[in-house]
N, C-alpha and C positions, 0 to 999 in steps of 0.2 A: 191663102195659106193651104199644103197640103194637109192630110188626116195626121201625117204623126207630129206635124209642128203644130195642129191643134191639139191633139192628146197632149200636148206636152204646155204649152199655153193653158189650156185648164187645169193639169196639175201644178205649176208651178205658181199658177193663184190662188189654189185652193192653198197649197203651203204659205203662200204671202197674206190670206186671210188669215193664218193661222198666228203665227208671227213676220219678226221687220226680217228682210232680208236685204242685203245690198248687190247692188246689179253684178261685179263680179261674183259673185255668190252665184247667181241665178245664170250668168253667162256659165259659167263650171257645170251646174245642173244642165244647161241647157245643150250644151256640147254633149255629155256623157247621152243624153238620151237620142240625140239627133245625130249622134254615129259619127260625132267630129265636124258635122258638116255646123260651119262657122257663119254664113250667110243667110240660114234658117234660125239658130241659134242668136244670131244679130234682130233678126225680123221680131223672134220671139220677146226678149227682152225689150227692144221699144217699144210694145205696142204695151207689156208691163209696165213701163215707166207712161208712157203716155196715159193709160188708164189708170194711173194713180198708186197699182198697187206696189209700185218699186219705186221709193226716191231714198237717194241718198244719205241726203240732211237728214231726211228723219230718223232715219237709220243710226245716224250717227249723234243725234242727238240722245239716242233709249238706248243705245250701247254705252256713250259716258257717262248719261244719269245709274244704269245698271249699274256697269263696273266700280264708280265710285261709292255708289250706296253700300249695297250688299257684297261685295267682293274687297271693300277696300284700297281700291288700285289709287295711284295718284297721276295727276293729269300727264306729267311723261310716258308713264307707261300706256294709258289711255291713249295716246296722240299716237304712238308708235303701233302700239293693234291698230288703230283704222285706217293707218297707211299703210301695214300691211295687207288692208281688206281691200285695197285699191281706192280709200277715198283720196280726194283729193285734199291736200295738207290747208288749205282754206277752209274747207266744208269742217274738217278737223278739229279747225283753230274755233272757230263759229259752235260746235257740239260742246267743248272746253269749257266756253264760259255760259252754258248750260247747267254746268253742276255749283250746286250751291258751296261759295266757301267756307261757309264757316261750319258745314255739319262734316264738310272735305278735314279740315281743321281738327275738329272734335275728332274725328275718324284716328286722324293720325295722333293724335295726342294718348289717348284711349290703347292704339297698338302697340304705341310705346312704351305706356305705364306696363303694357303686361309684359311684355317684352323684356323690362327692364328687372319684374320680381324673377320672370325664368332666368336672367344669367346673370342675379346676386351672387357675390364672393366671387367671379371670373375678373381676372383680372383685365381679359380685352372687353368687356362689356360695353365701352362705349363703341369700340371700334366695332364689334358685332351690332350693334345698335345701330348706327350711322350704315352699314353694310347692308341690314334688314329693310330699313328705311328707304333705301335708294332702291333696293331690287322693288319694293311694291310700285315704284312710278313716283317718288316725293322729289321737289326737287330740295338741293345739298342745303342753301341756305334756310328753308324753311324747316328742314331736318336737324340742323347743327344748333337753331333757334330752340328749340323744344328740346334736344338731346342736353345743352346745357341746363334751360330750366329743372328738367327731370332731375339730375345727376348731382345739383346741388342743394336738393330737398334730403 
């Protein structure tokens, strides 16, 4: 390897120590520093995955555990971030059932209940509800399941 595809191999593992990255992530870094040239940026990146510190799956495993913990997303919306991250819709499906259901479950139940006190007395509240639901990534049937329980308390 030349000096700047090594300057650029120790930064981009020093960032990979630091947190996950995924290899389109690190091919984008890698281009920007290597001046577009794509066949050092190529070289760069596998010798990352080869040395361990870029893989996908895991990547995509602590992006869905994240975004469903602390962010709330639901697994739709999750599956569609990490294919637009470039994973692959397998590797995707595989990080999905990484998150646990039932706190995914609680999550949504929880969003709802508050959901439901802000648009007391509106008349579209279920329809805004079932709209809220679906934009965080829930899918319709397990949204439509809970928006009825809610609605008739």
């Amino acid at each position: 390897m030349e000096t700047e595809e090594l300057k650029t191999l120790e930064s981009l593992q020093l960032l990979c120590s630091k947190k996950e990255c995924c290899s389109r992530e690190l091919m984008q870094k890698a281009l920007r520093r290597l001046d577009g040239d794509e066949d050092a940026a190529r070289r760069v990146v596998e010798s990352l995955e080869s040395e361990g510190f870029c893989n996908d799956a895991r990547y995509a495993g602590a992006f869905a555990r994240e975004k469903s913990a602390l962010t709330g997303w639901g697994p739709v919306k999750i599956k569609q971030a990490l294919v637009a991250k470039g994973i692959p819709r397998d590797i995707a499906q595989a990080a999905l059932e990484e998150i646990d259901e039932e706190r995914s479950s609680e999550r949504l139940t929880k969003l709802l209940a508050a959901r439901w006190r802000a648009l007391e007395g509106d008349p579209y509240a279920r329809f805004k509800l079932l709209k809220y639901a679906l934009s965080r990534g829930y899918e319709y049937e397990q949204v439509k399941e809970r928006i009825e329980k809610l609605t008739k308390s």
